[in-house]
C-alpha positions as CSV (number, residue, x, y, z in Angstrom):
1,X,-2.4,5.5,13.8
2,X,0.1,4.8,11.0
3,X,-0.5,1.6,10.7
4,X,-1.7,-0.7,7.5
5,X,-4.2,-2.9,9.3
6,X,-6.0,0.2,10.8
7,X,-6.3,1.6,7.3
8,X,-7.1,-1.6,5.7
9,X,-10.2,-1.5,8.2
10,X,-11.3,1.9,9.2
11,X,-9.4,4.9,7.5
12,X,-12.2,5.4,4.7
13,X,-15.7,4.0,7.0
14,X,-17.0,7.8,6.9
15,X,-16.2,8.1,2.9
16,X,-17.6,4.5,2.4
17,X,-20.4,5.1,4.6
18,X,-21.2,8.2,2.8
19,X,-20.7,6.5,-0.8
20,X,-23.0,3.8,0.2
21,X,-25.8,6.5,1.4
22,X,-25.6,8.7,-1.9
23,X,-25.9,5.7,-3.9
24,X,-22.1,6.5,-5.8
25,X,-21.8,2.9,-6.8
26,X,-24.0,3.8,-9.7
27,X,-22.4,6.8,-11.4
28,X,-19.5,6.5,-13.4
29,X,-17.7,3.1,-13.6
30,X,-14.3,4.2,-13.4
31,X,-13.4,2.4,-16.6
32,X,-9.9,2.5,-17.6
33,X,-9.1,0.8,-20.5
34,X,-5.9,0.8,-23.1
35,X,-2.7,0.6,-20.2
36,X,0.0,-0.9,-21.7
37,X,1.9,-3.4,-19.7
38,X,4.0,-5.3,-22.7
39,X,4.3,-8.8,-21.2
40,X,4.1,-8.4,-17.8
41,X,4.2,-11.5,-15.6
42,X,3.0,-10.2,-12.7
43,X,0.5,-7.8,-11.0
44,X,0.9,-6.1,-7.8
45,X,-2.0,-4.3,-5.7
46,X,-0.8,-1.7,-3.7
47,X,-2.0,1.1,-2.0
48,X,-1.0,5.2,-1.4
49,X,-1.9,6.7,1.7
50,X,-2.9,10.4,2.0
51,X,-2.1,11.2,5.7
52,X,-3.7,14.8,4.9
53,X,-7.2,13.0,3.9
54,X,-8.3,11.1,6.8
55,X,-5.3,8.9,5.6
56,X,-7.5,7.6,3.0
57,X,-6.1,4.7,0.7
58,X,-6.0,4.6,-2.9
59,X,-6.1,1.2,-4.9
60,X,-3.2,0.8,-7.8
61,X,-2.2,-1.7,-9.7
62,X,1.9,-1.8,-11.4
63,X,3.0,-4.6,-13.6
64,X,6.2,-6.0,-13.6
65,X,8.4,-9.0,-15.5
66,X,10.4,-9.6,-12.4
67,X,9.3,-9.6,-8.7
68,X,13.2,-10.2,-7.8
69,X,14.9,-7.1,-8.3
70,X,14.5,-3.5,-9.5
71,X,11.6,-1.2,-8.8
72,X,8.7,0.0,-10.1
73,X,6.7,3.4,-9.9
74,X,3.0,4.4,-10.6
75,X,3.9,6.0,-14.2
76,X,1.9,3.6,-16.2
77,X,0.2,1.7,-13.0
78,X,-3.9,1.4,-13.4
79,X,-5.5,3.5,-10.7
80,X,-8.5,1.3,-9.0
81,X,-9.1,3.9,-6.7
82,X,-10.6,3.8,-3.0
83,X,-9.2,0.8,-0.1
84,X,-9.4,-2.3,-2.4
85,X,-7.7,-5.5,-3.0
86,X,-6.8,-7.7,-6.1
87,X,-8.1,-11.4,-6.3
88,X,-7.9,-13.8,-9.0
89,X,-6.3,-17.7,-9.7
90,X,-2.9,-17.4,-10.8
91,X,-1.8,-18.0,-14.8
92,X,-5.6,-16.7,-16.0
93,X,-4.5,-12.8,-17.3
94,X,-7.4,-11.8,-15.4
95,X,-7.5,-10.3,-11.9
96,X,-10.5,-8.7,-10.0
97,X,-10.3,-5.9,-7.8
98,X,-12.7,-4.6,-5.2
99,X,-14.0,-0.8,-4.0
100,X,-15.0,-0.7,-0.7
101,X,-16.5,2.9,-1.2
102,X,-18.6,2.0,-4.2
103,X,-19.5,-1.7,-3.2
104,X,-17.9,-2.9,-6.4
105,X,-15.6,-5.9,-7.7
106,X,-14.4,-4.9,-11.1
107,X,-12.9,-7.5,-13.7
108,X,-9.5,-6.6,-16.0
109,X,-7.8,-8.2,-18.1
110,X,-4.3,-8.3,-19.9
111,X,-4.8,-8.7,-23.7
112,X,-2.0,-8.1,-26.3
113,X,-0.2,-6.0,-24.1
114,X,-3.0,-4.2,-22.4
115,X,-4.9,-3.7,-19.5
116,X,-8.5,-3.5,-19.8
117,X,-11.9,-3.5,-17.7
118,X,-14.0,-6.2,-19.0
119,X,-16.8,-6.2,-16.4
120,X,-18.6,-4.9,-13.2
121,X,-20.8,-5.6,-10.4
122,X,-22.5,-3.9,-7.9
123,X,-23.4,-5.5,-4.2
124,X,-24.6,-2.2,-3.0
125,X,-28.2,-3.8,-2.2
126,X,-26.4,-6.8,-0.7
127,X,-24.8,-4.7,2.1
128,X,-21.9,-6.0,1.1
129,X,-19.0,-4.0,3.2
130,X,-15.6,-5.0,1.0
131,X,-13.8,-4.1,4.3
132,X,-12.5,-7.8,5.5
133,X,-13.8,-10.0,2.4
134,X,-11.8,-13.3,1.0
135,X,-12.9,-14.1,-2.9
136,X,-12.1,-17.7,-3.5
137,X,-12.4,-19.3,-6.7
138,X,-14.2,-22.7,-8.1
139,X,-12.9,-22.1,-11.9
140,X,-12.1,-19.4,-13.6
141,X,-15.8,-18.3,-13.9
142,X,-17.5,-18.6,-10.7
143,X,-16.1,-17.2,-7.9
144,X,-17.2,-16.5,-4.0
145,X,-17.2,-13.5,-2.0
146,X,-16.9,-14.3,1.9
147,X,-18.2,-11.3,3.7
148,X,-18.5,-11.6,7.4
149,X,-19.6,-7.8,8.2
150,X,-22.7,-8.6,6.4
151,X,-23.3,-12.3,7.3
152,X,-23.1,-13.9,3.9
153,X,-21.1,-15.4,0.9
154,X,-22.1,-14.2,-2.5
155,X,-21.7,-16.3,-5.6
156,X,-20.5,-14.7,-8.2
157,X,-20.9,-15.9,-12.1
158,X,-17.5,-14.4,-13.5
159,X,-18.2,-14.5,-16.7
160,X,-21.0,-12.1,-17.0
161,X,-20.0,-10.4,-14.1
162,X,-23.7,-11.4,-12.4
163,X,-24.6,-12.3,-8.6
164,X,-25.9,-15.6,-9.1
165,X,-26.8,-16.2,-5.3
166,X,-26.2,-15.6,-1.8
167,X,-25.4,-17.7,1.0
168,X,-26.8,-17.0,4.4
169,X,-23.0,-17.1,6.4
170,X,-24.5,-15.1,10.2
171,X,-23.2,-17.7,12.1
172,X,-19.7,-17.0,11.5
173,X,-20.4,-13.7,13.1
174,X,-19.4,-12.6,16.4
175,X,-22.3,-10.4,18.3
176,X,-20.0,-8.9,20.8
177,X,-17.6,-6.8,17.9
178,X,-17.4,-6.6,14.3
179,X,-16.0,-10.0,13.1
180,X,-13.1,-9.8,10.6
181,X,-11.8,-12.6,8.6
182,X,-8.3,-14.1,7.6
183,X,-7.2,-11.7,4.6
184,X,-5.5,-13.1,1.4
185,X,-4.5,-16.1,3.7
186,X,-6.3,-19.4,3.1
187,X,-5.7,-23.2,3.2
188,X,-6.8,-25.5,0.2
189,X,-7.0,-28.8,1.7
190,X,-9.1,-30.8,-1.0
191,X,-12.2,-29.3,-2.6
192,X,-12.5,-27.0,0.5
193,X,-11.2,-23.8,1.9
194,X,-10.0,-23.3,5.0
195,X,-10.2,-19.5,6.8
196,X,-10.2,-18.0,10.1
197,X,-12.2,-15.3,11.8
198,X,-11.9,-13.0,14.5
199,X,-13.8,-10.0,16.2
200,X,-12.2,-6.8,16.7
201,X,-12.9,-3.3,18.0
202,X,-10.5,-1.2,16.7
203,X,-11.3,1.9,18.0
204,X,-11.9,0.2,21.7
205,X,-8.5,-1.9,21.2
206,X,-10.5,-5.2,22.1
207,X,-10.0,-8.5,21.0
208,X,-12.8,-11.2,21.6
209,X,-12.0,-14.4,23.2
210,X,-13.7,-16.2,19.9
211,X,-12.5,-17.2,17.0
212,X,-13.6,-19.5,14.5
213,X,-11.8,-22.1,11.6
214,X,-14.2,-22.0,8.4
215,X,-14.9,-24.9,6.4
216,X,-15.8,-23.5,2.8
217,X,-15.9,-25.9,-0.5
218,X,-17.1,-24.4,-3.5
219,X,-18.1,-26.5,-5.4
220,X,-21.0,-27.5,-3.3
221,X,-21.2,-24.5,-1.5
222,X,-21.1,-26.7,1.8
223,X,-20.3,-24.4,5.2
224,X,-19.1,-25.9,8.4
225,X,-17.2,-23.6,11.4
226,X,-15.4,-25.1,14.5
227,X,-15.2,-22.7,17.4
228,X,-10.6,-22.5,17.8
229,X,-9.8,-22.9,21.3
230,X,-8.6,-19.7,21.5
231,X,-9.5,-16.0,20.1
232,X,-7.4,-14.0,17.7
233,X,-6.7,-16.2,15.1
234,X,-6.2,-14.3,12.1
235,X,-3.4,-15.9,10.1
236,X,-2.7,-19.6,8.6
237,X,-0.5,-21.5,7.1
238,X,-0.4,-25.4,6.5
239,X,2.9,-28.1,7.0
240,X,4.5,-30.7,4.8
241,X,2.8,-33.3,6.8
242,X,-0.6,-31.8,5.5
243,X,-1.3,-30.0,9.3
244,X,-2.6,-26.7,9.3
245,X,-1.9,-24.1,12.0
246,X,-3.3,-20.7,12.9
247,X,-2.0,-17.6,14.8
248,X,-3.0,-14.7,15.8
249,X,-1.6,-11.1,14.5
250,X,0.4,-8.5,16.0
251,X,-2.6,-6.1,16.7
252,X,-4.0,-9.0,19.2
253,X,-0.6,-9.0,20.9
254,X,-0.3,-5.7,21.6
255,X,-3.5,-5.7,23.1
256,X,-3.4,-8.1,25.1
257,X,0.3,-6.9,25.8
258,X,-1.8,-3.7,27.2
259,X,-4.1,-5.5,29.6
260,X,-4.9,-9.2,29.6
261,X,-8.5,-8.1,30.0
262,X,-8.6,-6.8,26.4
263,X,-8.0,-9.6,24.5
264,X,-6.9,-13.3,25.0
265,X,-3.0,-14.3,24.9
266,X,-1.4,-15.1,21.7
267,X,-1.7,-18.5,20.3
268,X,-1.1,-20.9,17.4
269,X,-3.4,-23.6,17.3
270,X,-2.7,-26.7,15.1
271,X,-5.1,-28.5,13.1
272,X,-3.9,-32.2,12.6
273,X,-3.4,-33.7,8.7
274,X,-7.1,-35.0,8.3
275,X,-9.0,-33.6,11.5
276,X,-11.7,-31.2,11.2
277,X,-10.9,-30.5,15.0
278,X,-8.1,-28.6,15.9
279,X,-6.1,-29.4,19.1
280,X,-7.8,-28.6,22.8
281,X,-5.2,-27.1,24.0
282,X,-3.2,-24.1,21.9
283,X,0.6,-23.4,21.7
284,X,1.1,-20.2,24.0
285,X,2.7,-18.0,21.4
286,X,4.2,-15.1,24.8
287,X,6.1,-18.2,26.9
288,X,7.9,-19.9,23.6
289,X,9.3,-16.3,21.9
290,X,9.3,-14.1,25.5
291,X,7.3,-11.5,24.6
292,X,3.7,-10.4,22.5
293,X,3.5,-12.6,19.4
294,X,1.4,-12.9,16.3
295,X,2.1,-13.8,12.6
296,X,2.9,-16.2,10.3
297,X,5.3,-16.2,7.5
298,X,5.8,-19.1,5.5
299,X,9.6,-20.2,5.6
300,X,9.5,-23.9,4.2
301,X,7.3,-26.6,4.4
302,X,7.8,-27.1,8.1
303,X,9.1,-23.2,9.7
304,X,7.4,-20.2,10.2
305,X,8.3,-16.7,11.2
306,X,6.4,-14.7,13.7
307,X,6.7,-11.0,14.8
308,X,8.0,-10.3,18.6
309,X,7.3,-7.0,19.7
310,X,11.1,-5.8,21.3
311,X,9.9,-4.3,24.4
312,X,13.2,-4.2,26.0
313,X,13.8,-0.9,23.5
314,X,10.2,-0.6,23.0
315,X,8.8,-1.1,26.7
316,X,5.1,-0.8,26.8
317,X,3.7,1.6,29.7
318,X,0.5,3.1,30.8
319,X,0.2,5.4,28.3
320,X,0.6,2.5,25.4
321,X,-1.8,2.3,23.1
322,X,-2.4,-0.9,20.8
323,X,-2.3,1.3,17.6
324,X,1.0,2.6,18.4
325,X,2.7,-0.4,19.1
326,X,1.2,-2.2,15.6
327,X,2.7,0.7,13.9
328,X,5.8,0.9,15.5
329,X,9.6,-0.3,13.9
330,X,10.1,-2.2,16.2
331,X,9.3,-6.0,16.2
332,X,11.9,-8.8,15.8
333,X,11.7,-11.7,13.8
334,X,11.5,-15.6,15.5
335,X,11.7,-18.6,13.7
336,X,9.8,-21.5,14.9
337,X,9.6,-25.4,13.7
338,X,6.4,-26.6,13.4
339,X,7.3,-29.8,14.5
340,X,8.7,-28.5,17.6
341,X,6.5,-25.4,17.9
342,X,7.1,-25.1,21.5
343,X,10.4,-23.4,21.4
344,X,11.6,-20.4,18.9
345,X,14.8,-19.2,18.0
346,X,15.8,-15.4,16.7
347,X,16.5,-14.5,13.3
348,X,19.1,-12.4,12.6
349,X,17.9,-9.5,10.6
350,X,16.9,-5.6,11.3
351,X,13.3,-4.5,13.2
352,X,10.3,-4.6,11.0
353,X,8.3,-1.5,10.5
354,X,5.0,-2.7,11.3
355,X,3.1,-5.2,13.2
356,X,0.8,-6.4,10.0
357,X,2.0,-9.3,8.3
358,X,1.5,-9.3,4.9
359,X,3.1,-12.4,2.7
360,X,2.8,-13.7,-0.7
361,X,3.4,-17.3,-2.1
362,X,4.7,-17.0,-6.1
363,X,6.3,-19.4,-8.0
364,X,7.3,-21.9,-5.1
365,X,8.9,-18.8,-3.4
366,X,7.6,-16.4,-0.4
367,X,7.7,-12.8,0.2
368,X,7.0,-10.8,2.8
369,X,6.4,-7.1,2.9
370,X,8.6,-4.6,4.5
371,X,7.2,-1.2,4.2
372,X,8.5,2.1,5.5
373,X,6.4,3.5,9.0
374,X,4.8,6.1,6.8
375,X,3.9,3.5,4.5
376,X,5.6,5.6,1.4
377,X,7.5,2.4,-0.2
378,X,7.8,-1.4,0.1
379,X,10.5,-3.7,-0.4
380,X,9.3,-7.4,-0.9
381,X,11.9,-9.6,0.8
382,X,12.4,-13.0,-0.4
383,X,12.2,-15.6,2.9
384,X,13.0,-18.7,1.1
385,X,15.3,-19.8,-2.1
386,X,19.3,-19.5,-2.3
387,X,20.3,-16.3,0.0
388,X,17.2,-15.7,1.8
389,X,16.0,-13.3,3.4
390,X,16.8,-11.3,0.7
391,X,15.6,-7.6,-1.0
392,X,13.4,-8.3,-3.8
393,X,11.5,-5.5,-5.7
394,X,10.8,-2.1,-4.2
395,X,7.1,-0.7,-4.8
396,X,5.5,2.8,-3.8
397,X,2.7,2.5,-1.4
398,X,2.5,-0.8,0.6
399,X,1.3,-3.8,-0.7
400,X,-1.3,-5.8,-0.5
401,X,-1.3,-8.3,-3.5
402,X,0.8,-9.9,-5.7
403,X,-0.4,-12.3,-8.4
404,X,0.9,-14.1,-11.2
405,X,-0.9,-13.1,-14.7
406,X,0.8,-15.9,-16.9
């Protein structure tokens, strides 16, 4: 099971679980103050994996000048600690990290040259889980926590670091599995937020045949969900033309690549420039590439990239399991219009190591991970610009984050 999206899911529940039992969220706050980082434009979350440990993952933060070229290495990187993620609104110096083991988002920020914790909170009582969570932002000091595993949205006064209210979210929950939401992947269209959700069981390696577009605006903490005509959906994107469309991920494809009876077929479902309903009737991701689909990557303002598993070297048989295949080097690249998203065309470039997606929109440009199958270095590849696709900075650990501080 050597694959990111397991990890980013399941490879610390016991440790979390056990956390969250003996109360650890309230012992020492893991303060780590005084890390230089000069000027560093950029902050990248990233995590280690210890295979030996229940392949537990370990938060870290590096700073870098340049996301275009060299490397960097966890000398002077801030350790977080436990499967977290960075948030935070580009340009601020600020960025917030969550702890799934302790139930904690902790605030930093980059003064004078240094890194420093300015600030805590705890959602142990909430239930919180910080295992599938999306933090959105109304301002640079009040901020919402989407957590589906726990049915709610807390809202979250930045400044003082305070839970200033909840938000009862338990219909965007799916009873049959546990319901997992679209990760670091969200649509501004106006004053609202626009998400996906899904329901998984991972260790069953079943997809449910629901899935649900999430209409969030902050500012008036308004909620509205349309049921997608299709399950899976767990990445988005949005056009030129101001259409947004929504796909599901590898791990659904190789499910469903398994046995149609575990999960629906792959699908990108387009929601037109202005609708709040998305098309009836969904793009069958399997009949335009040829084989199990998922992904989106950002390519311009009207292409995408999506993941092919190659199953002429990489035939699935009865012994295939969908962890395997997520995990595997061995899914091609397609290129689709999304003006003509009924037909794809190859890209020329080498197998990717893993089925998980992971892209990151900086400066006008995107990048897309490419980490190693044991998940022991990334390269960030540049998909758009002069030359693209082309190797950008190399990181330990894989990625998850990448935001711009100034």
């Amino acid at each position: 099971m050597r694959y990111l999206q397991w990890l980013k899911r399941t490879a610390v529940a016991t440790l979390g679980v056990l956390a969250f039992g003996l109360g650890l969220g309230c012992e020492d706050d893991g303060d780590e103050t005084g890390i230089e980082v000069g000027d560093a434009e950029f902050a990248i979350g990233l995590w280690t994996v210890d295979e030996t440990n229940n392949f537990q993952a370990n938060l870290f933060v590096v700073f870098t000048d340049d996301i275009d070229s060299g490397s960097v290495d966890l000398s002077n990187a801030l350790e977080v600690g436990g499967a977290g993620f960075i948030h935070g609104l580009a340009g601020t110096g600020e960025f917030y990290a969550t702890i799934r083991e302790r139930s904690e988002i902790r605030k930093y920020r980059v003064e004078d040259g240094v890194v420093r914790q300015v600030g805590r909170v705890l959602l142990t009582d909430l239930g919180v889980q910080l295992e599938s969570e999306a933090m959105v932002f109304d301002g640079p000091d009040r901020g919402y926590l989407i957590d589906p595993l726990s049915a709610q949205i807390v809202e979250l006064d930045l400044e003082s670091m305070t839970i200033a209210d909840t938000i009862d979210a338990s219909d965007l929950r799916d009873p049959t599995q546990p319901t997992f939401i679209t990760i670091n992947e969200e649509v501004r269209r106006g004053d609202e937020v626009i998400l996906a959700t899904y329901a998984t069981d991972l260790r069953q390696e079943t997809v449910s045949e629901l899935s649900q577009i999430i209409f969030f605006n902050p500012s008036t903490e308004a909620l509205e969900r349309k049921t997608a005509p299709c399950g899976g959906l767990a990445h988005v994107t949005s056009a030129d033309n101001g259409d947004i469309f929504f796909a599901s991920d590898p791990w659904g494809a190789g499910v469903h690549g398994i046995s149609s009876a575990q999960g629906p077929a792959p699908c990108l479902v387009r929601l037109p420039a202005g609708s709040r309903d998305p098309d009836p009737t969904p793009i069958a991701l399997n009949d335009v590439t040829g084989g199990p689909t998922g992904g989106i990557i950002r390519v311009d303002g009207s292409s995408i990239f999506v993941r092919v598993l190659d199953t002429e070297n990489f035939p699935i048989t009865d012994e295939t399991t969908a962890n395997q295949l997520f995990g595997l080097r061995g899914w091609r690249t397609f290129e689709i219009d999304l003006s003509q998203p009924e037909t794809a065309s190859p890209v020329s470039r080498a197998n990717l190591a893993t089925g998980g997606v992971t892209y990151f929109e900086v400066d006008g440009e995107v990048y897309e991970g490419d980490s190693t199958e044991d998940f022991g270095s990334t390269t960030l590849l540049r998909v758009t610009g002069p030359g693209a696709p082309a190797s950008a900075i190399q990181t330990p650990g894989a990625v998850r984050d990448v935001l711009k501080l100034r």
